[in-house]
C-alpha positions as CSV (number, residue, x, y, z in Angstrom):
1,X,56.1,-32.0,58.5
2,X,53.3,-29.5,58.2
3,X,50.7,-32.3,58.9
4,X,52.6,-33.0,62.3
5,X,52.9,-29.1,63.5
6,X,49.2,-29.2,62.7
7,X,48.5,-32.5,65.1
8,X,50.8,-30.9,67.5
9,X,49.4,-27.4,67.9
10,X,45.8,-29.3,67.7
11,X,46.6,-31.7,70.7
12,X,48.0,-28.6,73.0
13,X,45.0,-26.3,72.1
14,X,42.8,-29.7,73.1
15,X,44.8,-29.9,76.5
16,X,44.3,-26.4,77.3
17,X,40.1,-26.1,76.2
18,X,39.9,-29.2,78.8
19,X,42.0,-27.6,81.7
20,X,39.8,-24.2,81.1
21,X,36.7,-26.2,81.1
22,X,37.5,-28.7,84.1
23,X,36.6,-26.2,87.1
24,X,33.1,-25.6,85.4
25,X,32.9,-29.4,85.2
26,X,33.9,-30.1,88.7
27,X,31.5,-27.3,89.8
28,X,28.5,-28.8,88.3
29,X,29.7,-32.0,89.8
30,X,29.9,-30.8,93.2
31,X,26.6,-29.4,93.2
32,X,25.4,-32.8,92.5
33,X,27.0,-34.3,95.7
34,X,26.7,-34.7,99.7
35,X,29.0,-33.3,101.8
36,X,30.1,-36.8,102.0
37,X,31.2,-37.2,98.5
38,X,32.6,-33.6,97.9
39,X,35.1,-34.3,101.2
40,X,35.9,-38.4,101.4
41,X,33.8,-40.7,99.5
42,X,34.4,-39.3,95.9
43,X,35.7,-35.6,95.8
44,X,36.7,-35.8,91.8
45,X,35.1,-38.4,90.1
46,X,31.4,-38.6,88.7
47,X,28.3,-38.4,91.4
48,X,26.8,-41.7,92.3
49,X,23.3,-40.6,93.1
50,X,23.0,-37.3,91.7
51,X,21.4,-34.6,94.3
52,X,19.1,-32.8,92.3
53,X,17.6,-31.7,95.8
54,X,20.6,-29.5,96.3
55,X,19.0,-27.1,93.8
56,X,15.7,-26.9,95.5
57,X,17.5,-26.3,98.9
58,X,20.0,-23.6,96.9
59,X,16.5,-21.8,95.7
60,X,13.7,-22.7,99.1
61,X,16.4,-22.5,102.0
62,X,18.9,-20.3,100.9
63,X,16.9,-17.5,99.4
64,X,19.0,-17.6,95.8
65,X,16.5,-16.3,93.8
66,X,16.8,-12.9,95.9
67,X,19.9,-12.7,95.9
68,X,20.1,-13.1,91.9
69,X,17.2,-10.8,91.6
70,X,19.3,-8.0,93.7
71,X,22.5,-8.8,91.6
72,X,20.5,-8.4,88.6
73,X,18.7,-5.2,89.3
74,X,22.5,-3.6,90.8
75,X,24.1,-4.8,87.4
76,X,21.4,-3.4,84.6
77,X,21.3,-0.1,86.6
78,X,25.0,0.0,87.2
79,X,25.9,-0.5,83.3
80,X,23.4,1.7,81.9
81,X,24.5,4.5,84.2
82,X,28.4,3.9,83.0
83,X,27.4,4.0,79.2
84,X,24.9,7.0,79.8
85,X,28.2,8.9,81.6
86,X,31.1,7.0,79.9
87,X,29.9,7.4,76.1
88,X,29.3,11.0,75.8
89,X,32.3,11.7,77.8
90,X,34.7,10.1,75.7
91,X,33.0,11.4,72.5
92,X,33.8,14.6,73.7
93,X,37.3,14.3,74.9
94,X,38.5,12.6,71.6
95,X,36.2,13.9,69.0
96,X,35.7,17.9,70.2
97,X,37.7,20.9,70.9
98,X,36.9,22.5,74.3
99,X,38.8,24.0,77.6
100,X,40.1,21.7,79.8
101,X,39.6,19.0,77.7
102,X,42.9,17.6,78.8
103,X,43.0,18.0,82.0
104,X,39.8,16.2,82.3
105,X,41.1,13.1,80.2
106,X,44.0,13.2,82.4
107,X,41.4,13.4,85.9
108,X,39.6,10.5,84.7
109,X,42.7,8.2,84.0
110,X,43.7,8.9,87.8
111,X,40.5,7.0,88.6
112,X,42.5,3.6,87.3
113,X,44.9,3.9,90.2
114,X,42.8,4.3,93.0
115,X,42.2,1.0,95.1
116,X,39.0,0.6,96.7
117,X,40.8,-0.1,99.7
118,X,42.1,3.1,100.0
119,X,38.6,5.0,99.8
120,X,36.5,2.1,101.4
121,X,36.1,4.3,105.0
122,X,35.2,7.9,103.3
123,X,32.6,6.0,101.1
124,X,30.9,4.3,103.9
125,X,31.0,7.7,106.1
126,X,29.3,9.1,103.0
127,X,27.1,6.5,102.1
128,X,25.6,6.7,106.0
129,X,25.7,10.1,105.7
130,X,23.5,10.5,102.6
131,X,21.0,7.4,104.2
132,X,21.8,5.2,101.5
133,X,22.9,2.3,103.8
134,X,21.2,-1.2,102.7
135,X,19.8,0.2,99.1
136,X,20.4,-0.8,96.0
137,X,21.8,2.9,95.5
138,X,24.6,2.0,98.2
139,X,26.3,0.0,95.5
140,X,25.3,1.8,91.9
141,X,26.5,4.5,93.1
142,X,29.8,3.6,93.8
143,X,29.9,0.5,91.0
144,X,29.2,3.3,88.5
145,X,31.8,5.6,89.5
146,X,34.6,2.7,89.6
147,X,34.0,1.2,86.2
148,X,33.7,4.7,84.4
149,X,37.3,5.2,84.0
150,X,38.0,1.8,82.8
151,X,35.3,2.1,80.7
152,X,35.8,5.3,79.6
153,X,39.3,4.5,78.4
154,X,37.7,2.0,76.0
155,X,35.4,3.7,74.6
156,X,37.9,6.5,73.6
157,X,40.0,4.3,72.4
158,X,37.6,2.8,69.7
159,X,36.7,6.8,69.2
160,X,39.8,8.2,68.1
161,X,39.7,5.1,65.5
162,X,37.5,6.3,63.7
163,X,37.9,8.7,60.7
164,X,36.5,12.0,61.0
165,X,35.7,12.4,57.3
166,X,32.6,10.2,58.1
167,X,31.5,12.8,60.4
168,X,32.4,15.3,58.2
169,X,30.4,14.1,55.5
170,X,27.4,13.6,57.7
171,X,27.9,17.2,59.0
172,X,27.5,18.1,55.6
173,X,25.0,16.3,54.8
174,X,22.6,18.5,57.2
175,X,23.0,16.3,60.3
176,X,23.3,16.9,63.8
177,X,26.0,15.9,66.3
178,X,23.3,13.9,68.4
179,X,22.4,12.3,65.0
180,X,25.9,12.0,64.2
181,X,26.8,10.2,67.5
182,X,24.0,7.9,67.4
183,X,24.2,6.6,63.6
184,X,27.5,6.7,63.0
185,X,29.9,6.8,65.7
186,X,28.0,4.3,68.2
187,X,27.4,1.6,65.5
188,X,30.6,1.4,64.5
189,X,32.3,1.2,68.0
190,X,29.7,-1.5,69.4
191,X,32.9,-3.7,69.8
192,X,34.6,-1.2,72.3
193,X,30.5,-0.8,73.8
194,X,30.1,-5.0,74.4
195,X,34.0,-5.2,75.7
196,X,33.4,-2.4,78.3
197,X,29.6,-4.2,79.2
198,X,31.3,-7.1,79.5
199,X,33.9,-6.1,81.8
200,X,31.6,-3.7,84.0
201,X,29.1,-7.0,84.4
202,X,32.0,-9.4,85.5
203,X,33.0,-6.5,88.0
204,X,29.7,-5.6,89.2
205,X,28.8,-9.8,89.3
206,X,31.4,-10.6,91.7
207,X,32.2,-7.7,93.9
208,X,32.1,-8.7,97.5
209,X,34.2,-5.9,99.0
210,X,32.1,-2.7,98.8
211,X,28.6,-5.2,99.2
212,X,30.0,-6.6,102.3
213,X,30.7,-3.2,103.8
214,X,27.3,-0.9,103.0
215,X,25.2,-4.4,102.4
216,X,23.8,-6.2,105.7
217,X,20.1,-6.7,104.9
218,X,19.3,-9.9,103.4
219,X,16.9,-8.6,101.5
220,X,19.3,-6.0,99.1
221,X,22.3,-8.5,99.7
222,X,24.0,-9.5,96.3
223,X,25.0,-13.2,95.2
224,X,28.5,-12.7,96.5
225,X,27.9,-11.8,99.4
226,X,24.8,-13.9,100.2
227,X,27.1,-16.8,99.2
228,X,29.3,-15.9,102.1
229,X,26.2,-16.0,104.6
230,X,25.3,-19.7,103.5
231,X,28.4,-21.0,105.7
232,X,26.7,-22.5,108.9
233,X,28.1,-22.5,112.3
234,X,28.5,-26.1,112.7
235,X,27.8,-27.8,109.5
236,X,27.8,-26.3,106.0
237,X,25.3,-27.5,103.1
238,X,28.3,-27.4,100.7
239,X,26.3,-29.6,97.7
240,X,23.5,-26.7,97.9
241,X,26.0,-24.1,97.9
242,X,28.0,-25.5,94.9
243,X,24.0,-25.5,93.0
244,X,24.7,-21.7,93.9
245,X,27.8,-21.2,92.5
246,X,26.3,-23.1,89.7
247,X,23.2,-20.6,88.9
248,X,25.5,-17.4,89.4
249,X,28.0,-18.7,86.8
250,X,24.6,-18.5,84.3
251,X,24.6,-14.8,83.4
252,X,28.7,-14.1,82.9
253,X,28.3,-17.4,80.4
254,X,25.2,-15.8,78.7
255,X,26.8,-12.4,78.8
256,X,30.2,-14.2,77.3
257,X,28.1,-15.9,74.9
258,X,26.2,-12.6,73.6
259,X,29.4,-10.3,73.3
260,X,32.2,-12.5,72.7
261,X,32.0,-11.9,68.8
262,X,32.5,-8.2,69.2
263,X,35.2,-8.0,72.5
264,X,37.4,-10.7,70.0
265,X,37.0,-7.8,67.4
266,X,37.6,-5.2,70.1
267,X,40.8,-7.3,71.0
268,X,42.4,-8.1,67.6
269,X,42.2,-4.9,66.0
270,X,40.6,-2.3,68.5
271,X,37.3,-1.8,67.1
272,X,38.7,0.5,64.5
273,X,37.0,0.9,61.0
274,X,39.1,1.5,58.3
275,X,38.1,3.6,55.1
């Protein structure tokens, strides 16, 4: 009986990997076809003459490697200004006594509940206004002050976790708060740290909203949008777009594949450490 539950829960968790898996599957397919094949000939099954050529056109005619250089570059700069803002921040709030202490917590959880839409006209009056238009800056900027709530949240959370008798004892011990911070509360929450990287990358990765709006030079345009520009007016190359979609799927899997250790600790038991 236990042998058939086994087989049972096996051949479901089986079916499920393969549906999860199949879109990557097909996408790497698809960049391997011609229009042709993605549309009438063959728009499921295996290619029949591979188009490696798809990737050269993706990287000499559609300017990827720009693109991903630009996504790159908005992405480092927009993480490490969350954690430089996010980490202290929550450190403070959860581990410190000070005035206003909650009604700063409280100002930073509004940030959750603001749609983008809502604020997407003031920002782009602003943005003009202080001649960031078509820089990088346009979209830190902005990137760093939606994910720092979210982020903030998370860190907190993993924060409070934390015992303060292993501060305490540092304390003692002739160590400072910035020494304190840095050895002993950051290590231990680096599950909380990678789950809020993660999330800020995936965010950042595949905005198309904000960089559609304050973005129309190709040459600071991010992958999203420059995906959105490879759409012809009378005939699409959709095998050398797929090889796009292909490459820009490379950094969340790398990024999934670095942190997905610590956000499955973060997940099952909220990065807390227990002494």
């Amino acid at each position: 009986m236990k042998k058939g539950k086994t087989a049972i829960i096996m051949a479901l968790l089986i079916i499920f990997s393969i549906i999860c898996i199949y879109p990557l599957i097909y996408l790497l397919f698809y960049s391997l076809k011609t229009n042709e094949e993605i549309f009438f000939l063959n728009p499921f099954g295996l290619p029949t003459s591979p188009q490696f050529e798809n990737y050269i056109n993706a990287i000499n005619a559609f300017n990827i490697v720009g693109f991903f250089k630009n996504s790159i570059i908005v992405s480092v700069v927009s993480i490490a200004g969350v954690m430089v803002l996010a980490l202290p921040f929550a450190y403070a709030v959860t581990r410190m006594k000070w005035k206003f202490k909650n009604a700063a917590s409280t100002y930073m959880t509004l940030g959750l509940f603001i749609p983008i839409q809502v604020i997407i006209i003031p920002l782009a009056i602003l943005v003009r206004q202080m001649h960031m238009s078509n820089t990088y800056f346009a979209l830190i900027v902005p990137y760093i002050a939606f994910n720092i709530s979210f982020s903030s949240m998370i860190l907190a959370t993993s924060f409070r976790s934390i015992p303060k008798e292993m501060e305490e004892s540092a304390f003692m011990d002739g160590a400072t708060i910035y020494r304190t911070f840095f050895k002993i509360i950051m290590p231990l929450a680096k599950p909380a740290i990678a789950t809020a990287i993660t999330f800020i990358f995936l965010g950042v990765w595949n905005e198309y909203t904000v960089a559609s709006v304050f973005i129309s030079n190709n040459a600071v345009k991010t992958l999203p949008v420059g995906l959105a520009s490879f759409t012809g007016e009378h005939s699409t190359d959709w095998g050398a777009m797929g090889a796009c979609l292909v490459m820009a799927s490379i950094p969340t899997i790398i990024i999934y594949t670095i942190f997905s250790e610590q956000v499955e600790k973060a997940l099952t038991i909220g990065g807390a450490v227990k002494g």
